[in-house]
mmCIF file of the C-alpha atoms, coordinates in Angstrom:
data_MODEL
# 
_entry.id   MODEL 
# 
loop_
_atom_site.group_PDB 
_atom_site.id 
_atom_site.type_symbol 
_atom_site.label_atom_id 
_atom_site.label_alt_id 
_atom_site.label_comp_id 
_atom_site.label_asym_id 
_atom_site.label_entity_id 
_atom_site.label_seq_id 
_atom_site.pdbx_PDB_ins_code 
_atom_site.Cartn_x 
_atom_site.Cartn_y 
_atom_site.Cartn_z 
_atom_site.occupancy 
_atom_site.B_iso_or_equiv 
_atom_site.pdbx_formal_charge 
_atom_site.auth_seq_id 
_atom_site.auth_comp_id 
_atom_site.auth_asym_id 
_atom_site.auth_atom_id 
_atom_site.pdbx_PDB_model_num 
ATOM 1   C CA . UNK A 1 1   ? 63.612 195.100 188.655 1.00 0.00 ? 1   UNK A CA 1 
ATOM 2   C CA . UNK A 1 2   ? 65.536 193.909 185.684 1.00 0.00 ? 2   UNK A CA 1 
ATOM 3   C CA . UNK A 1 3   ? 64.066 194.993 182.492 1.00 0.00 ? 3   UNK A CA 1 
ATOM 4   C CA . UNK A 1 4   ? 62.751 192.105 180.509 1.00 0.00 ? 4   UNK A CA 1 
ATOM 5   C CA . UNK A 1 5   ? 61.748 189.869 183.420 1.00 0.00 ? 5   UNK A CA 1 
ATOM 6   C CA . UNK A 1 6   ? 58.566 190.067 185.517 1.00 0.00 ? 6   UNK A CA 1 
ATOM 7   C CA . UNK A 1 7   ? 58.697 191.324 188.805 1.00 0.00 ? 7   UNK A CA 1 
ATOM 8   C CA . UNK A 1 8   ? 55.599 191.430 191.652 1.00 0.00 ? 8   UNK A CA 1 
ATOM 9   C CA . UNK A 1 9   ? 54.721 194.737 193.866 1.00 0.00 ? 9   UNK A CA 1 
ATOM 10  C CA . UNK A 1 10  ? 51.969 195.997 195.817 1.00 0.00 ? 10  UNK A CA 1 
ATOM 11  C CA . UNK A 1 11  ? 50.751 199.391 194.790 1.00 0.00 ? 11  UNK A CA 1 
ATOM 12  C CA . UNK A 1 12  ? 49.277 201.919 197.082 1.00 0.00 ? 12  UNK A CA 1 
ATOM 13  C CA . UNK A 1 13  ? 46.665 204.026 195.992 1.00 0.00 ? 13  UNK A CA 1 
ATOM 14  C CA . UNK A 1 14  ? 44.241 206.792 197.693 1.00 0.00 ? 14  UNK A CA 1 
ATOM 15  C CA . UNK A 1 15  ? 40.813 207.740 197.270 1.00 0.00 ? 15  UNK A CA 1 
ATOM 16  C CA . UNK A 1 16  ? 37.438 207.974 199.651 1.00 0.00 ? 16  UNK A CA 1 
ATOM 17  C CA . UNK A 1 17  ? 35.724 204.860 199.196 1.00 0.00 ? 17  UNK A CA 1 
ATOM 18  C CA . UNK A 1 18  ? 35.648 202.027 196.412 1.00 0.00 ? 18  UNK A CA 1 
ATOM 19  C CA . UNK A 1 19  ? 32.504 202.508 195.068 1.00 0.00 ? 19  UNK A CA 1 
ATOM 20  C CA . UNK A 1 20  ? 34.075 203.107 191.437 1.00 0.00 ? 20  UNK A CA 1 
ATOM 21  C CA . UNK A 1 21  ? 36.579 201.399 191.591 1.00 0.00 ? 21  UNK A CA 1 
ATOM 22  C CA . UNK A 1 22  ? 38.896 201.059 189.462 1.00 0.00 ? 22  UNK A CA 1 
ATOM 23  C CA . UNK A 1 23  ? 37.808 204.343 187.229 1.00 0.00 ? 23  UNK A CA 1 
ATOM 24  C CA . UNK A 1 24  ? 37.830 206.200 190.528 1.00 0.00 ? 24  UNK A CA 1 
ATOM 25  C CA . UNK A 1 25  ? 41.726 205.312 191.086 1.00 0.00 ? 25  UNK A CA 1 
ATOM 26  C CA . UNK A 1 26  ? 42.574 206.647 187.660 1.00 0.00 ? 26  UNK A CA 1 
ATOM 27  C CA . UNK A 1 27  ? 42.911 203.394 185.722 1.00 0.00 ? 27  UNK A CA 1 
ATOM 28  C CA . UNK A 1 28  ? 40.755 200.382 183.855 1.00 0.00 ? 28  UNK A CA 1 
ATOM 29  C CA . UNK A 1 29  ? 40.599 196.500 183.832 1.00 0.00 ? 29  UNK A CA 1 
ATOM 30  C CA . UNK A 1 30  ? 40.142 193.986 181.184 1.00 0.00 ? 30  UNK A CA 1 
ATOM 31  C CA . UNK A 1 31  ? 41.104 190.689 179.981 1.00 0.00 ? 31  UNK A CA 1 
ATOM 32  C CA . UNK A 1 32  ? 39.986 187.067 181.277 1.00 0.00 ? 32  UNK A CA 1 
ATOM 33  C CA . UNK A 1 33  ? 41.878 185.972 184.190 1.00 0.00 ? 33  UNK A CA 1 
ATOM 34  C CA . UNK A 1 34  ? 44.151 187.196 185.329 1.00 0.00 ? 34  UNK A CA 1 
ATOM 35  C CA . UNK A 1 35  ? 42.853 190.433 184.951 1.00 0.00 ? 35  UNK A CA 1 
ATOM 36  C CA . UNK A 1 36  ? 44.901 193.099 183.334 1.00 0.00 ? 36  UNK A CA 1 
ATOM 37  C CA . UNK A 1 37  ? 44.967 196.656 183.876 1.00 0.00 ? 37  UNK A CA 1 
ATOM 38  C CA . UNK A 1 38  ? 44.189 198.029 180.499 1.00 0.00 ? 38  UNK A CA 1 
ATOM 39  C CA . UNK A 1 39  ? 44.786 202.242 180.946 1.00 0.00 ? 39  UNK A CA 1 
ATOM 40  C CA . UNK A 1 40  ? 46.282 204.342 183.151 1.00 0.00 ? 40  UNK A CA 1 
ATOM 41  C CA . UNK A 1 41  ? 45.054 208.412 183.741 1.00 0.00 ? 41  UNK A CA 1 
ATOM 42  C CA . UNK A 1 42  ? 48.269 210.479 183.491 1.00 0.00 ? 42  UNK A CA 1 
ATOM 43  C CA . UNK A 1 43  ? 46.600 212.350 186.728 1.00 0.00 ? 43  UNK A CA 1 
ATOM 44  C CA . UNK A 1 44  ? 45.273 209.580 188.479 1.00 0.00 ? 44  UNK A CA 1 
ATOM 45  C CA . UNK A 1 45  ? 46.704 208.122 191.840 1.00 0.00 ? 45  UNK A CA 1 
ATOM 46  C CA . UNK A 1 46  ? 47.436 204.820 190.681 1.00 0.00 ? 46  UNK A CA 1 
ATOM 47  C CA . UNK A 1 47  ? 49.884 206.715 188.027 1.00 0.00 ? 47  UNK A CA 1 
ATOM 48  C CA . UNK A 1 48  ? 51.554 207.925 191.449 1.00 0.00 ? 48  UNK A CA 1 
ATOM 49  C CA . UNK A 1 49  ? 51.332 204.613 192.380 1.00 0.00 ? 49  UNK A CA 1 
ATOM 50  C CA . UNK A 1 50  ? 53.526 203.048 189.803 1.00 0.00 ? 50  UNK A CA 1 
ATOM 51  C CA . UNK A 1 51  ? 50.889 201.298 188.238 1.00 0.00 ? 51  UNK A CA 1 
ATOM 52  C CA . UNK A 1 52  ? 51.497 200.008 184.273 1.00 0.00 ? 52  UNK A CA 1 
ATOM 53  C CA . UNK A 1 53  ? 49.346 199.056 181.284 1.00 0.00 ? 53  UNK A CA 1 
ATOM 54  C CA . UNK A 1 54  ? 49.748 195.589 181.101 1.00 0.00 ? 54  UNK A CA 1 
ATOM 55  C CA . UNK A 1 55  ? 50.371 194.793 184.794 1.00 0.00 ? 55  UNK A CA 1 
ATOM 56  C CA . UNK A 1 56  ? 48.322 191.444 185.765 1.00 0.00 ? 56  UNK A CA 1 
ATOM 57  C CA . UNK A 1 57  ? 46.179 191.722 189.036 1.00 0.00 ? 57  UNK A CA 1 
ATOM 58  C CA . UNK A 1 58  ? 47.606 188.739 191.406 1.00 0.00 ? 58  UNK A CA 1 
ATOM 59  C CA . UNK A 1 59  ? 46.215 189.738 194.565 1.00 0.00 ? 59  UNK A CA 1 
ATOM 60  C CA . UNK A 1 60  ? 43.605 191.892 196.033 1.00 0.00 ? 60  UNK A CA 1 
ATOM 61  C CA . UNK A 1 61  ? 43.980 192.763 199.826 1.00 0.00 ? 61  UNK A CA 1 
ATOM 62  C CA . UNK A 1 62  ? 46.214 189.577 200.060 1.00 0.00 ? 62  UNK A CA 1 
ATOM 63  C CA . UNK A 1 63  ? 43.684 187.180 198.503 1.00 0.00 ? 63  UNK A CA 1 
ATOM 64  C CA . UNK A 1 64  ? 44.720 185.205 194.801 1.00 0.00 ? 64  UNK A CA 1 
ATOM 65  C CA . UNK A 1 65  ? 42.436 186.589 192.272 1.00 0.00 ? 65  UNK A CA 1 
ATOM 66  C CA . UNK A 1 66  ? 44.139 185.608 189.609 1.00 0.00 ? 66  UNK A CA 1 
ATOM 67  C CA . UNK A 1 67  ? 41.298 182.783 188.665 1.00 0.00 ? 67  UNK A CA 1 
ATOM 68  C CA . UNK A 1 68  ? 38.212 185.394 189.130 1.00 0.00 ? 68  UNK A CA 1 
ATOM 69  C CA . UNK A 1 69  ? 37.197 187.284 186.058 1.00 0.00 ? 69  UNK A CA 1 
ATOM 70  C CA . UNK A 1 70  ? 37.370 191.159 185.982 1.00 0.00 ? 70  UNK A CA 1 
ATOM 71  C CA . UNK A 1 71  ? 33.158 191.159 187.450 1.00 0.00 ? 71  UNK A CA 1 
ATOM 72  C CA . UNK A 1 72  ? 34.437 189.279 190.342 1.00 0.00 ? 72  UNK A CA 1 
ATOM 73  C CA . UNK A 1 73  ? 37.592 191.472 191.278 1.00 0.00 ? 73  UNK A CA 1 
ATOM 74  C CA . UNK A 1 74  ? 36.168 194.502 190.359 1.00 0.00 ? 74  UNK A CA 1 
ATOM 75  C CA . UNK A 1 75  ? 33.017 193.279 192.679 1.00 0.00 ? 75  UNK A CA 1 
ATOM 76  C CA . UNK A 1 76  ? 35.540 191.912 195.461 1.00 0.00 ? 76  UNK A CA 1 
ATOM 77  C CA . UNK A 1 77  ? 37.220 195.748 195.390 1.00 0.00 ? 77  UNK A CA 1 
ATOM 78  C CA . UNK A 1 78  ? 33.954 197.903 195.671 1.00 0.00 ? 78  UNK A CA 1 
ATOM 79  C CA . UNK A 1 79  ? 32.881 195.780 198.583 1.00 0.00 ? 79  UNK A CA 1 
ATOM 80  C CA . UNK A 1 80  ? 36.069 196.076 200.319 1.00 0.00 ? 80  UNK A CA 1 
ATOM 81  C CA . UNK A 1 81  ? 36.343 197.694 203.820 1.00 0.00 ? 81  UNK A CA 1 
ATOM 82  C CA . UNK A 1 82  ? 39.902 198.741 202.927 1.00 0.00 ? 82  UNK A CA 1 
ATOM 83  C CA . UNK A 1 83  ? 40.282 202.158 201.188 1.00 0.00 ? 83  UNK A CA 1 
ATOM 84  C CA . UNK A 1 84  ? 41.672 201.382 198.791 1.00 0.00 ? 84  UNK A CA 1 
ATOM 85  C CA . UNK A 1 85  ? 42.298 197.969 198.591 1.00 0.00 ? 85  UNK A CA 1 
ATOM 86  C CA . UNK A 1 86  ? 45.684 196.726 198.017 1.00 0.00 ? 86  UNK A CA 1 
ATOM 87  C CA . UNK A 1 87  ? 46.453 195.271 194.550 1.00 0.00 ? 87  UNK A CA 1 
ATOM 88  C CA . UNK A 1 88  ? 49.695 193.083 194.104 1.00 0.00 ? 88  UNK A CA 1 
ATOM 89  C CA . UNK A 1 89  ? 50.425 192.671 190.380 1.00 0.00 ? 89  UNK A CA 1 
ATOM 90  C CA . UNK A 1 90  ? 53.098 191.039 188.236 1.00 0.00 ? 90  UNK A CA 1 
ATOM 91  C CA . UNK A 1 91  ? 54.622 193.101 185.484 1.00 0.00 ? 91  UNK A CA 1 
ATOM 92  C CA . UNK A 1 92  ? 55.455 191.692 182.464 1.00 0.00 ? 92  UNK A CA 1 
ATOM 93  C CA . UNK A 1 93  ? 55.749 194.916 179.879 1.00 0.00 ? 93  UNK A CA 1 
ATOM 94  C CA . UNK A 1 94  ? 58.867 194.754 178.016 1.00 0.00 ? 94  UNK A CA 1 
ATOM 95  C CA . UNK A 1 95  ? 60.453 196.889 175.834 1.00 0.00 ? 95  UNK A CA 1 
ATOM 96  C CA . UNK A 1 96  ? 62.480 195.728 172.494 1.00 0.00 ? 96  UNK A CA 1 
ATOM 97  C CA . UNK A 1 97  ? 63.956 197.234 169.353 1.00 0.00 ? 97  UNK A CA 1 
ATOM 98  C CA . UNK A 1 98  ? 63.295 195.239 166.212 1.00 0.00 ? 98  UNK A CA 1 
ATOM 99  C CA . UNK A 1 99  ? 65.414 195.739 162.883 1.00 0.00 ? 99  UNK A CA 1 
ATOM 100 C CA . UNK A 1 100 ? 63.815 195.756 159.898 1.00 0.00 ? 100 UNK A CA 1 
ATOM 101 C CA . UNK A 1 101 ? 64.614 192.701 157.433 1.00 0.00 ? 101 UNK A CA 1 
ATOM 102 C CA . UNK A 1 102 ? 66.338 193.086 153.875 1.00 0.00 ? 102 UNK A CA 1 
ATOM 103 C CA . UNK A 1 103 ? 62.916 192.847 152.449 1.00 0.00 ? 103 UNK A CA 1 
ATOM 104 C CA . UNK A 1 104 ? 62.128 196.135 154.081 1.00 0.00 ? 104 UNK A CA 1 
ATOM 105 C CA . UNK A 1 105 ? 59.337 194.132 156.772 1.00 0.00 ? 105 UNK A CA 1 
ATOM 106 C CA . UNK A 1 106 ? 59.638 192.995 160.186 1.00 0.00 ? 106 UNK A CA 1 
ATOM 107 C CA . UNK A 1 107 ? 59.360 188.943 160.075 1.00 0.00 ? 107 UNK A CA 1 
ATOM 108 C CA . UNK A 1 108 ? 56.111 188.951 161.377 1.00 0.00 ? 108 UNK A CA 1 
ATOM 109 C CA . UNK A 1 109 ? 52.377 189.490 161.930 1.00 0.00 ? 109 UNK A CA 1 
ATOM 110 C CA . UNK A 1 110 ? 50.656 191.136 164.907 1.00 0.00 ? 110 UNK A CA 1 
ATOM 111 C CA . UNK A 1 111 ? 47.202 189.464 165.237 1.00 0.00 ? 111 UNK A CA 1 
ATOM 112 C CA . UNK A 1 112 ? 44.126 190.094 167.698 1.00 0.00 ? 112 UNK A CA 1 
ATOM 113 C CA . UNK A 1 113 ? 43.345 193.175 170.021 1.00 0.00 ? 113 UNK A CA 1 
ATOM 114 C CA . UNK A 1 114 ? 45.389 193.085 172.872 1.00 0.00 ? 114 UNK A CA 1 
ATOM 115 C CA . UNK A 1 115 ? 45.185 191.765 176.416 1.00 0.00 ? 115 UNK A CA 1 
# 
């Protein structure tokens, strides 16, 4: 992937059943829809997995979920016959260096509490 642009992959996880899902795959969900994954356990499989903080949930087992709120996909996952299920998400984290201005600030105001 090119850094800066989004990019879409299916991330494999492992665990014994779904039941607590997500928590039980090493990461959490929030946000509005799409659904966002909000932390990621340094020692959970979906670390291993190449899951991000920030990545947006697309698909789950190959159906859109990008409409559903995070009830309905976390709801859609425990329920799934597929251990685990499969996730496609879109990444969009990117990574810039900003200069400070003459006036010794940054141009501009970070507002609300995140995803």
């Amino acid at each position: 992937a090119v850094p800066g642009l989004a990019s879409t992959r299916s991330v494999p996880m492992s665990e014994s059943d779904n039941s607590a899902w997500p928590e039980s795959f090493g990461f959490s969900v929030g946000g509005g829809r799409p659904v966002v994954i909000l932390c990621v356990d340094e020692d959970g499989s979906a670390r291993g997995a190449g899951l991000q903080v920030g990545d947006q949930i697309m698909e789950l087992n190959g159906q859109n979920v990008q409409q559903l709120t995070v009830d309905e996909v976390c709801y859609l996952a425990q329920q799934s016959d597929r251990v685990p299920p499969v996730l496609s998400v879109i990444s969009r984290v990117r990574t810039m260096e900003i200069a400070r201005g003459l006036g010794g600030g940054f141009g501009f105001t970070l507002r609300g509490n995140g995803p």
